[in-house]
C-alpha positions as CSV (number, residue, x, y, z in Angstrom):
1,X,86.9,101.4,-38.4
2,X,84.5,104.0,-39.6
3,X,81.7,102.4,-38.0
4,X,83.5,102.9,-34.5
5,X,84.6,106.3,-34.9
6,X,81.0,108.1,-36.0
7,X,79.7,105.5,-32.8
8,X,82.6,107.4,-31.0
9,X,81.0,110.8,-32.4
10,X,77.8,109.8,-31.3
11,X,78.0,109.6,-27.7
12,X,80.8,112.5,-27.4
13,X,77.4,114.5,-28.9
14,X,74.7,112.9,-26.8
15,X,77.0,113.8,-23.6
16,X,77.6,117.0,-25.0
17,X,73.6,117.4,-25.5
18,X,72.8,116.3,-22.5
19,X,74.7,118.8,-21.1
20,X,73.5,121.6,-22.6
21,X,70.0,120.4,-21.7
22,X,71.1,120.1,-18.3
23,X,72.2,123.8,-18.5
24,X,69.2,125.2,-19.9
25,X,66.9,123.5,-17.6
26,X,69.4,124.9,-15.0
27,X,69.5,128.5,-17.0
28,X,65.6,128.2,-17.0
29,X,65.2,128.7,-13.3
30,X,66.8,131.7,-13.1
31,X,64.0,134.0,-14.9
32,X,61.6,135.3,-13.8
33,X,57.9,132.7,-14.5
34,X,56.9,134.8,-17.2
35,X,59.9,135.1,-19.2
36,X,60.1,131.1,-18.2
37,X,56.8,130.7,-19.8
38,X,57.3,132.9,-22.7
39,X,60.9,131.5,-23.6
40,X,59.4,127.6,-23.2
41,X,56.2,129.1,-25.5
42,X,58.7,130.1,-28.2
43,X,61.4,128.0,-28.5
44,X,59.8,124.6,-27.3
45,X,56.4,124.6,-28.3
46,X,57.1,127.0,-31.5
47,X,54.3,129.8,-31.0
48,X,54.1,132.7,-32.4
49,X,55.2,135.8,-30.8
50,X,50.9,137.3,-31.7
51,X,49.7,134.4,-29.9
52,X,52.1,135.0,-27.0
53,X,51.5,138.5,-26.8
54,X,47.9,138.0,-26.2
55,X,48.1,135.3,-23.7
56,X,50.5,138.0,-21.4
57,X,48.7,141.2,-22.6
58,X,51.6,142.2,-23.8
59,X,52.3,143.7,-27.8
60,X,54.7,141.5,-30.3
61,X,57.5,144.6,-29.3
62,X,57.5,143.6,-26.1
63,X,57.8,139.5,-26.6
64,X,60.9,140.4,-28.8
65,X,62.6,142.5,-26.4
66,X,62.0,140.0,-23.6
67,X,63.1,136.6,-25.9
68,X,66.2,138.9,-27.2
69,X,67.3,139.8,-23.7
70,X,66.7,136.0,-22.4
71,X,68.7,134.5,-25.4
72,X,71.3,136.8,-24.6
73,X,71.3,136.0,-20.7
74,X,71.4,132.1,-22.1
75,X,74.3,132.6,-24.2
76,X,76.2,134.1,-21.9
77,X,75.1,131.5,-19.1
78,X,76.9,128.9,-21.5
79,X,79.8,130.8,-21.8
80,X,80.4,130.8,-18.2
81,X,79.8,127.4,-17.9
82,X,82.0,126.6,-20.9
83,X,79.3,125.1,-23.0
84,X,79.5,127.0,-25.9
C-alpha cells in the first residue's frame, strides 16, 4: 500500500514540476535578454555574481539589484498563475 501511495506522490510532484518549469521558461521570456542571461547565469549555471558583473560591465551592486527585482517579478508571476 505504501509503495503505491509515495508512486502516487511521485507523479503529483513530477506534474507539479513540470509545471513550474513550464512557467519559468514561460516567465523567462518576459525580461528583458540581459536580465534573461544574467538570471539563467545565476541560478542555472551557478556563477558568481563577480564573474557576472564583468561579463555585463556591470558592478556586483548592480547584479544584486537586477536578480532581486527578477526573483521578485518570478514569485509573483507564480502567484498569478497559482503555482506557488
Amino acid at each position: 500500500m505504501e509503495e503505491c501511495i509515495s508512486n502516487k506522490d511521485n507523479v503529483e510532484n513530477t506534474v507539479i514540476s513540470k509545471e513550474i518549469g513550464v512557467a519559468i521558461n514561460d516567465f523567462l521570456k518576459t525580461l528583458s535578454e540581459r536580465d534573461r542571461n544574467i538570471f539563467i547565469r545565476r541560478y542555472f549555471y551557478a556563477e558568481n555574481s563577480e564573474k557576472i558583473a564583468k561579463q555585463y560591465a556591470l558592478t556586483v551592486n548592480n547584479i544584486m539589484v537586477i536578480l532581486t527585482r527578477t526573483r521578485a517579478k518570478l514569485k509573483n508571476y507564480l502567484m498569478e498563475g497559482e503555482l506557488i
